[in-house]
C-alpha distance (Angstrom), angle and dihedral (degrees) to the residues before:
residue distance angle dihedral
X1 . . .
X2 3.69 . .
X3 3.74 116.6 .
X4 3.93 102.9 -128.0
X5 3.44 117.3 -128.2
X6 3.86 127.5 -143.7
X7 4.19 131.0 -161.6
X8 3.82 115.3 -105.8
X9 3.51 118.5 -125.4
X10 3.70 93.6 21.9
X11 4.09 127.1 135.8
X12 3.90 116.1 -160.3
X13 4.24 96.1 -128.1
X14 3.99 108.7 -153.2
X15 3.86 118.9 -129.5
X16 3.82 121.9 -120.3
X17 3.56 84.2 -139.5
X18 3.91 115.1 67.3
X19 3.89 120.6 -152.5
X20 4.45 82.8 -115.5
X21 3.73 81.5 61.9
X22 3.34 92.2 45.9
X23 3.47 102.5 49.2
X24 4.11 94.2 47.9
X25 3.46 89.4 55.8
X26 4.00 85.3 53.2
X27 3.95 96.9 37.2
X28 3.60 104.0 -133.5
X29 3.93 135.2 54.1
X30 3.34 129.6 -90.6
X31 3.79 125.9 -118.7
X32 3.85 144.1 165.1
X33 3.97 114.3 -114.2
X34 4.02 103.1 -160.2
X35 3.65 101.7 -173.2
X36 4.16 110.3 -167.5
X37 3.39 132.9 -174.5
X38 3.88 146.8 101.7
X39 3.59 133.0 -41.1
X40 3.71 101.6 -82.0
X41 4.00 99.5 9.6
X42 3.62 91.9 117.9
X43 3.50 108.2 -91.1
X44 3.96 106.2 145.5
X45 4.17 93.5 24.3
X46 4.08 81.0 64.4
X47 3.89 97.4 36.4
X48 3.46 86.2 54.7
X49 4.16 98.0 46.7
X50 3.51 96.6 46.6
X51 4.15 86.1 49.5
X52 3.85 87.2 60.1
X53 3.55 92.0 47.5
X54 3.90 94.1 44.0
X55 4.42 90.4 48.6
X56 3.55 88.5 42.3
X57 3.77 91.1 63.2
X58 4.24 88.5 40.8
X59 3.82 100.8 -98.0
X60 4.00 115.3 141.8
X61 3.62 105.6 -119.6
X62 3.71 138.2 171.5
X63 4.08 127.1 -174.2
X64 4.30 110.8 -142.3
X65 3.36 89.2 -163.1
X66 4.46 112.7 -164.4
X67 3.87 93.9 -124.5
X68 3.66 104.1 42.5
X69 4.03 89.3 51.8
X70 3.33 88.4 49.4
X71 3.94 85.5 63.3
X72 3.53 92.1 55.4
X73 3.92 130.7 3.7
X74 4.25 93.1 26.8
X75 4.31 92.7 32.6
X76 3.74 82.1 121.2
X77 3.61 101.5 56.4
X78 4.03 134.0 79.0
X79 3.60 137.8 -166.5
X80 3.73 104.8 -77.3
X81 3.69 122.5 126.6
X82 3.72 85.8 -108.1
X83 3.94 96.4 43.6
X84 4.11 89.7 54.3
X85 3.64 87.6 48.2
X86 4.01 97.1 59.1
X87 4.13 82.6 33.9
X88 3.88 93.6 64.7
X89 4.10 89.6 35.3
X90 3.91 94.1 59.2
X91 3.99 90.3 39.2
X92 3.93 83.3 47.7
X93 3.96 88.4 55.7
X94 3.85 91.4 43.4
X95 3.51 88.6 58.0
X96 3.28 102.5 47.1
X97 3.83 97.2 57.0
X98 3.81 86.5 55.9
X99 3.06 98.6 56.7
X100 4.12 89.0 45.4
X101 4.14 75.4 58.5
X102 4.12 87.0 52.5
X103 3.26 94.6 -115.1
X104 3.76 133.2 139.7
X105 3.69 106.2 -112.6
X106 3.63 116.0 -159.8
X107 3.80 123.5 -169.4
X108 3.63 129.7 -175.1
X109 3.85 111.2 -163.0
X110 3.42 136.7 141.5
X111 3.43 88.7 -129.8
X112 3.53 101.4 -179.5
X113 3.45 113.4 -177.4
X114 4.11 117.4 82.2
X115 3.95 85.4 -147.3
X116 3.65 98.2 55.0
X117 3.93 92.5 44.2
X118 3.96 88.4 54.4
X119 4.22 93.1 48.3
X120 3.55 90.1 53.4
X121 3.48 87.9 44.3
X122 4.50 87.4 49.1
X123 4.30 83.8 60.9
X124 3.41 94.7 65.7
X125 4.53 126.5 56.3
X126 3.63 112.4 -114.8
X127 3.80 116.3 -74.9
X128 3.59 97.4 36.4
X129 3.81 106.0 83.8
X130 3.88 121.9 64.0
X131 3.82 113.3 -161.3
X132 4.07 101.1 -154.3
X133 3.89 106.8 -169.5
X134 4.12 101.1 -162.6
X135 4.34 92.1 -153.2
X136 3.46 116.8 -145.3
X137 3.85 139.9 156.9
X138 3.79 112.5 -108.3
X139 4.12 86.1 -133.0
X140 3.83 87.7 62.1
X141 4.16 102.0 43.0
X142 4.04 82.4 54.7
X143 3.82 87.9 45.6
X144 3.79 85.7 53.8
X145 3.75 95.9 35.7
X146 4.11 83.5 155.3
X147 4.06 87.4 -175.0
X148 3.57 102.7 35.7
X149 3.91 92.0 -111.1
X150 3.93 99.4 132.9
X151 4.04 91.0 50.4
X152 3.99 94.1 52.2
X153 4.36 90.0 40.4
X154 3.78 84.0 48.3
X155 4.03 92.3 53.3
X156 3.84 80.1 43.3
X157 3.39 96.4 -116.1
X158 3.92 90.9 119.3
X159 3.99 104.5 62.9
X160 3.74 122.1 -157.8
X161 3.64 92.3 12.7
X162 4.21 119.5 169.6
X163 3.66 116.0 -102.9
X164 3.96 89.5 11.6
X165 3.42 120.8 53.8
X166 4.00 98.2 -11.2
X167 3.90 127.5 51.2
X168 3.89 139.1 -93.1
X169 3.25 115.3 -154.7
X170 4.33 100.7 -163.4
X171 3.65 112.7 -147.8
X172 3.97 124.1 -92.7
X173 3.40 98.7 -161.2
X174 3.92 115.5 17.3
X175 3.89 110.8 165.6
X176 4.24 76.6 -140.5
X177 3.67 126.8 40.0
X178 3.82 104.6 -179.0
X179 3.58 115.9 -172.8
X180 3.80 98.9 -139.6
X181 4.07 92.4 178.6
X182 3.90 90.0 62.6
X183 3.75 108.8 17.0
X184 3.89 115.4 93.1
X185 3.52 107.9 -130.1
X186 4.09 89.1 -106.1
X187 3.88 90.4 55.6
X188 4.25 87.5 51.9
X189 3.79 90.3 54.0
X190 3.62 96.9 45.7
X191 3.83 94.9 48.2
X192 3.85 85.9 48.6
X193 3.91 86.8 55.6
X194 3.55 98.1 43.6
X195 3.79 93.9 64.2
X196 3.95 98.2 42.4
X197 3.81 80.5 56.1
X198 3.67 94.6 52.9
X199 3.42 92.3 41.6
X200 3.74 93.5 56.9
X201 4.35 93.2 -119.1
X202 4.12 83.8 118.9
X203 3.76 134.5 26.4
X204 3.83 94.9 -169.6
C-alpha cells in the first residue's frame, strides 16, 4: 500500500457552508460514481449517458473522465503500476471534494487495481460511493478497440497495457455490475438509475 503523504505546516480550515447545506440547496445527495472496467467496455460512453439522464432531471453532475485528466491534473504521470496508483489517488481526492460540493461525481477510469478502488472508496462514509463495474469480455473491448489501443499493445508497442500485458483486477463487490457486452446502452443507464433511486441519491 502506498504510504499517504500529508503537507507540513498545513491547518485543515472548516467551511461555513457544510456539504448538508449544500446539497439542500441542490435537492438531491451527492455521491461518487466509479465506473471500472476494460479499455473499451464502455466506461465513459455510460458515464456520460447516465449524466444526461441525471441533468435532465436537475441533478449537478460532472464527468472526470481518465483521458481528459490525464491532459491536465495527471499530464505528469504514465502507465506504470506506480503511476496508475497516484492516478486513481488524485482522481479519488477530486472526487471527494465534489461530492463535499453535493454533487454527483462521475469518474470513468480503468482503475485497475482492486486496492486502489477500495481506498478511494475508505475517503468517503458508507453510502456515498457507487462502484459501477461496466462487464465486458476482453474478446469484445479488442473488437471495439475504438482508439486502436489493443492493436498497437498487441504489436507491443503499448507496454503495461490492461487485460494484455498488465492486470485487471474485476470488482468483488460493485454496488453495479453492468454487463456492457449485452446491455444496450438504454438498459446501462436505467440500471444506473434504478439504484441511485433506491439508494435515496434521486427522488425522480
Amino acid at each position: 500500500m502506498t504510504e499517504k503523504k500529508t503537507s507540513s505546516n498545513v491547518v485543515w480550515h472548516q467551511a461555513t457552508i457544510d456539504r448538508k447545506m449544500r446539497e439542500e440547496l441542490n435537492g438531491h445527495k451527492g455521491a461518487i460514481l466509479w465506473f471500472t472496467g476494460l479499455s473499451g467496455a464502455g466506461k465513459s460512453t455510460l458515464a456520460h449517458a447516465v449524466e444526461d439522464a441525471l441533468h435532465q432531471m436537475g441533478v449537478r453532475t460532472y464527468v472526470l473522465d481518465g483521458d481528459n485528466i490525464r491532459h491536465g491534473l495527471c499530464g505528469d504521470l504514465g502507465f506504470s503500476d506506480a503511476d496508475r496508483v497516484e492516478n486513481i489517488r488524485r482522481i479519488g481526492e477530486v472526487a471527494k471534494l465534489f461530492l463535499e460540493a453535493g454533487t454527483v461525481a462521475l469518474t470513468a477510469f480503468i482503475s485497475p487495481f482492486r486496492a486502489d478502488r477500495d481506498r478511494v472508496r475508505a475517503l468517503v462514509d458508507d453510502g456515498d460511493f457507487f462502484e459501477i463495474y461496466c462487464k465486458c469480455d476482453l474478446a469484445v473491448c479488442e473488437d471495439r478497440d475504438p482508439k486502436g489501443l489493443y492493436k498497437k499493445a498487441r504489436a507491443g508497442q503499448i507496454p503495461e497495457f490492461t487485460g494484455i500485458s498488465s492486470p485487471y483486477e474485476a470488482p468483488e463487490n460493485a454496488e453495479i455490475v453492468v454487463d456492457t457486452g449485452a446491455q444496450t446502452l438504454d438498459e446501462s443507464v436505467a440500471a444506473v438509475l434504478a439504484v441511485l433511486r433506491a439508494k435515496g441519491v434521486i427522488s425522480k
